[in-house]
N, C-alpha and C positions, 0 to 999 in steps of 0.2 A: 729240711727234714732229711736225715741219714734215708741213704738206700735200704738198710737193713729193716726200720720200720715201716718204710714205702711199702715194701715188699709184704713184711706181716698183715698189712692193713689189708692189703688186695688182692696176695695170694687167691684165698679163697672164690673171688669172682673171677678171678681171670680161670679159674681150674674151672668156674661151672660155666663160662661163655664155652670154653674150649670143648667141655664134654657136649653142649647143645650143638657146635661146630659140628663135633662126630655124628651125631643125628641129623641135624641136617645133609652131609655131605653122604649120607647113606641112603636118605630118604625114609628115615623111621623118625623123624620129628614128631612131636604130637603138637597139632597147635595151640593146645593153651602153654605152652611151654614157649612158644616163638611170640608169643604177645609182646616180650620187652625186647624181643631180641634190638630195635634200635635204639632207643635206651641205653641196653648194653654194650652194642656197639659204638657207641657214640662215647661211653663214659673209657671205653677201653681206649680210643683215640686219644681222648685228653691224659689218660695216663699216659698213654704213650710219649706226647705231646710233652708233658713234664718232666718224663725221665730222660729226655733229650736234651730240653733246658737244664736240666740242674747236671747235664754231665754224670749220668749213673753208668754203670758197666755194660759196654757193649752185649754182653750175654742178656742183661735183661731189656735189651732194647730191643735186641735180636728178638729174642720169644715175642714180646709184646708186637714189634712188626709180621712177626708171621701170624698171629690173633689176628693182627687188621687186616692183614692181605686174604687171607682166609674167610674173614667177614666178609669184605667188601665183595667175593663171589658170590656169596650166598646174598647177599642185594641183588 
């Protein structure tokens, strides 16, 4: 799979893990909102995971690692 549809497909979750990241890291969560939060975290790793494997551009491996370094706090 090209990067660039990688990217289209998941944009969108990675932008809403990131925005619950800011609520959590503020402490304004609401928790039915944090119900997937593993879930999500865990699907955000595999992305990650994959865009390593397939050799995708440091920029978006970058981002995706600091999603998971950022999650795995909020564990």
């Amino acid at each position: 799979m090209k990067q660039s549809l990688f990217e289209s497909r998941h944009q969108a979750d990675w932008d809403a893990f990131a925005m619950l990241l800011e609520a959590l890291e503020r402490g304004k969560a609401e928790p039915q909102t944090c119900s997937r939060f593993a879930a999500d975290y865990r699907q955000l790793c595999q992305h990650l995971a994959l865009a390593q494997t397939r050799g995708y551009s440091s920029h978006l491996i970058d981002q995706l690692q600091q999603l998971a370094m950022r999650g795995h706090q909020q564990f």
